[in-house]
C-alpha positions, 0 to 999 in steps of 0.5 A: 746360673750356679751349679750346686755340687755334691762329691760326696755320695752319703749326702743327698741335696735339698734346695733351700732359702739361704736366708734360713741358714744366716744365724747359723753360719754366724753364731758359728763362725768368724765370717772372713770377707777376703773369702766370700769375694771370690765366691760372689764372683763364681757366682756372678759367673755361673760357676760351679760350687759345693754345696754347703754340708749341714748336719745335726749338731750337738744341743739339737741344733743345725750346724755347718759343716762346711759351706758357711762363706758360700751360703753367706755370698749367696745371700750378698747376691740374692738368691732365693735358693741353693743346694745344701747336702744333709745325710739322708737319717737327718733331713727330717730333722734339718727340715724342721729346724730351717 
């Protein structure tokens, strides 16, 4: 089982299909493979991980933060959730844009 962390005390964790972020992280982004490898592992392991940061973005959007290549392996592995951390004045908004 994967531990999803938070460092970050300004952020509060909402559980989600990872599957509802995939065209985010790859209309973003540049997707390296060499870094979603180590992440399957830890996950195959049941490692701890952090949770993908999602805001609000410009052009009212949703955007990663940070967090796109453990969102992308969680997908490879199949899970039906994880934890992604959203400040508390932007979950409504999140929410509604997934």
């Amino acid at each position: 089982m994967v531990v999803w962390i938070n460092h970050y005390p300004w952020y509060q964790l909402l559980e989600v299909d990872p599957r509802k972020l995939e065209s985010v992280a790859r209309r973003q982004r540049a997707i390296k493979t060499e870094k979603i490898l180590p992440l399957i592992k830890k996950i195959q392991e049941g490692g701890e991980i952090d949770a993908p940061i999602i805001s609000k973005g410009c052009q009212e959007a949703i955007c990663f933060v940070d967090g796109i290549h453990r969102t992308l392996a969680a997908i490879q592995e199949g899970l039906p959730t994880i934890k992604i951390a959203v400040r508390p004045e932007e979950l409504n908004f999140i929410i509604e844009h997934l």
